[in-house]
N, C-alpha and C positions, 0 to 999 in steps of 0.2 A: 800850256806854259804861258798863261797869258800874263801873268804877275812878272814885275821885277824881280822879285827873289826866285822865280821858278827859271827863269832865261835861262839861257845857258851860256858860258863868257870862255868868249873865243879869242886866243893870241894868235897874231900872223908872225912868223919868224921867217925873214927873206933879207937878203943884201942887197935886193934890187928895189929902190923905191917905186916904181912904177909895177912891178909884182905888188907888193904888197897896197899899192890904191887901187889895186883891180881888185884884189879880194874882198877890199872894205870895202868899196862899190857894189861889189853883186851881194855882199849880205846884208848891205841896208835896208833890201826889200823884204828881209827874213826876219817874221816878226818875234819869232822864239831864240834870237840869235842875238848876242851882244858883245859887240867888242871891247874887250877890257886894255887892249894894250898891242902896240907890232916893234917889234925891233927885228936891228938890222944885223944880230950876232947872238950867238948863243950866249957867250958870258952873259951880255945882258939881260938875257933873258931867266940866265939862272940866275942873277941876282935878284930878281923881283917875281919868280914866281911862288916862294912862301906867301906871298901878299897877295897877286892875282889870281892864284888856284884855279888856274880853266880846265875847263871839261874838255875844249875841241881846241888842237893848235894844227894851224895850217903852219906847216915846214918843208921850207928850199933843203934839198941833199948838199951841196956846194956850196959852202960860207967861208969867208977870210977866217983862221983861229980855226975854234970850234964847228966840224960840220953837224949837219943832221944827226947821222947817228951819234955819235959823241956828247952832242948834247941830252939825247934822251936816253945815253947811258948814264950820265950825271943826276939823271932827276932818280927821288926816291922808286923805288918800284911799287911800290903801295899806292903811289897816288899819281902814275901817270893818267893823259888826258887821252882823249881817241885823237889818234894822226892821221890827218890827209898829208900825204905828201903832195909838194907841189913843186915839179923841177922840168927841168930841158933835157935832163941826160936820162933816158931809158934804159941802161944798162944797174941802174938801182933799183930798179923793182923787185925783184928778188928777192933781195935784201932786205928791203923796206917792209913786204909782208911776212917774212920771218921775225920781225919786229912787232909782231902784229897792228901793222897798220890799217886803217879802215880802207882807206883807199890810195890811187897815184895817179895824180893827175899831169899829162906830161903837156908842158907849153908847147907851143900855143895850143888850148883849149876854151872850148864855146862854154856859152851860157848854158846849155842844159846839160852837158857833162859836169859843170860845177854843181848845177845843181843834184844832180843823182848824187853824187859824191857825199854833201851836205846831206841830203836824205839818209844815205846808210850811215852816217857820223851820229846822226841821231835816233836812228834806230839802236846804233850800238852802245846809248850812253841813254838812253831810257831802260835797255835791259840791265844793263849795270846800275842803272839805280835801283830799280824792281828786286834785284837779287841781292845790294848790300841793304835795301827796307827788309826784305824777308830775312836774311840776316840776323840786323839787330832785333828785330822782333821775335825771333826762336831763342836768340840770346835773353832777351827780356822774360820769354815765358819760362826758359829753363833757370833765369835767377831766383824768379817770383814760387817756383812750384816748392813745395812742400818736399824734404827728402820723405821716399820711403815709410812708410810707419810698419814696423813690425810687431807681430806679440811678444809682450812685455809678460804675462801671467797666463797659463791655462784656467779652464774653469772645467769642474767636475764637478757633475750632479750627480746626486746618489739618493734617491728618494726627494725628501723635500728640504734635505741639504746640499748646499755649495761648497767646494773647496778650494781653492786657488793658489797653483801650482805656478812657480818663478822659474818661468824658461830656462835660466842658467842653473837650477839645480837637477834638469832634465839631464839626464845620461843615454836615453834610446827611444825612438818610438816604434813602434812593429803594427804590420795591419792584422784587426781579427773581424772578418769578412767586410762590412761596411764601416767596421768602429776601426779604434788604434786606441791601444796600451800604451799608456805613457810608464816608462822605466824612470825610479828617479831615487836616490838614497835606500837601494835593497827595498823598496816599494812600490809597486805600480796601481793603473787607477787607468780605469776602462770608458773613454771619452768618446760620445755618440756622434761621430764627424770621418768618415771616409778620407784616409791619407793623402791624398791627392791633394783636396782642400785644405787641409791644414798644412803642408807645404807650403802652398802660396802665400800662406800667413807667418812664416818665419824666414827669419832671415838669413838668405842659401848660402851665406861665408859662414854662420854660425853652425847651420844645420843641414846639411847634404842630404840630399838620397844618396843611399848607399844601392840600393836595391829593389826592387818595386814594392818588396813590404816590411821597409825598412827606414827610419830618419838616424844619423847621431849627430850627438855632440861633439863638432869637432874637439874642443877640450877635454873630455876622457878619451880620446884614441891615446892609450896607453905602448902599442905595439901595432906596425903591421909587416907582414908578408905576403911574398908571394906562396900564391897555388897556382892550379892548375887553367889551362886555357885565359889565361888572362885576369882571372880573378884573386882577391890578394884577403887574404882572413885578418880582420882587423881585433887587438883586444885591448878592453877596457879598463879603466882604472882598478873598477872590482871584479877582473879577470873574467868578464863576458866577451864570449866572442862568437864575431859576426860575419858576415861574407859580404865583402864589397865586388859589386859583378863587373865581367867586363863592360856592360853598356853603361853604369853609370859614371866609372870610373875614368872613360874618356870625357863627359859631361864636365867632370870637376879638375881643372886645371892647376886650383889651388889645394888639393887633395893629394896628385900625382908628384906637388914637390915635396911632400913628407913621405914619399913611399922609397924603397929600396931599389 
């Protein structure tokens, strides 16, 4: 953090002037530390911190008006800062780290307790930045990604012709040993690609497994009930019918709200 824009800008909030020049004083020698601003009351401090947005605010528990807590009730929750408290009365500690406070520092306190203090402030607002960077960056890749591509058309070879079949006039697929029949307008047509695979390649709201050597259309399920042990006989627009099993049936969550 050796840039100015990397610092990190820290507000002292204390009623006691002589608190708050001790604090400036011991972090002047901190060179990743910068202070943006101290006041002697919370109002004031909520009225200017849309503008000084600090990372670290050293805060007194016992202020005229507004204490401690009440103040950093007042601030957004999205964008509070890491708190040291910094007080005489030990009987707020408790309290203060249910707040999640970084630390509590109780007067009178030396130089190297303030400093440890300031070290975990910073430990804890470097991870906070690491995690809202990872953040926006899984947000960015999940903008940027591509949805989905599914198949649009099947292709069927039949010697040294092609034919090409439009997913949504598909009615059923069925496995026959490493191939799958595709059912489609009282037609089928015998496509050299193992079930499995061709799964992957359609899209599982349009087209479920129903059964291990089975795909349909959810659009022709014309009918379903139940059978037996859990499985439910589905039939189609042109009175084909199939068996959705119990293992796939709990698979499809969007299947189960059309059933009986």
């Amino acid at each position: 953090m050796n840039n100015q824009a990397d610092m990190l800008r820290a507000v002292i909030l204390d009623d006691e002037r002589l608190a708050r020049a001790r604090v400036k004083r011991l972090l002047r020698a901190d060179t990743e530390i910068s202070v943006v601003g101290e006041f002697a009351s919370g109002r004031e401090f909520l009225g200017a911190f849309s503008k000084l947005r600090p990372d670290l605010l050293f805060l007194d528990v016992q202020m005229p008006g507004l204490d401690g807590f009440e103040t950093l009730a007042a601030l957004p929750s999205n964008e509070l800062p890491a708190v040291v408290f910094v007080t005489a009365f030990d009987q707020y500690a408790v309290k203060a780290f249910e707040t999640y406070a970084v630390d509590y520092l109780l007067k009178p306190y030396d130089t190297k307790r303030f400093e440890k203090a300031v070290a975990r402030a910073k430990e804890v607002i470097r991870r906070d930045r690491l995690c809202r960077a990872n953040t926006n960056v899984l947000e960015l890749i999940r903008s940027l990604a591509p949805p989905p591509r599914y198949l649009e058309r099947l292709t069927v070879r039949q010697g040294e012709s092609v034919t090409f079949i439009k997913v949504e006039q598909v009615d059923w697929i069925e496995a026959e040993g490493n191939y799958v029949r595709v059912h489609f307008g009282g037609q089928s047509r015998l496509i050299r690609e193992p079930i499995g695979n061709l799964e992957k390649q359609l899209d599982p709201k349009r087209f479920p497994r129903i059964h291990r050597s089975a795909i349909v259309n959810f659009d022709r399920i014309a009918e379903i009930s139940p059978l037996f042990h859990g499985e439910c006989r589905l039939v189609l627009c042109d009175g084909t019918e199939l068996t959705l099993s119990r293992t796939y049936r709990d698979r499809f969550p969007e299947l189960q709200k059309r059933m009986p």
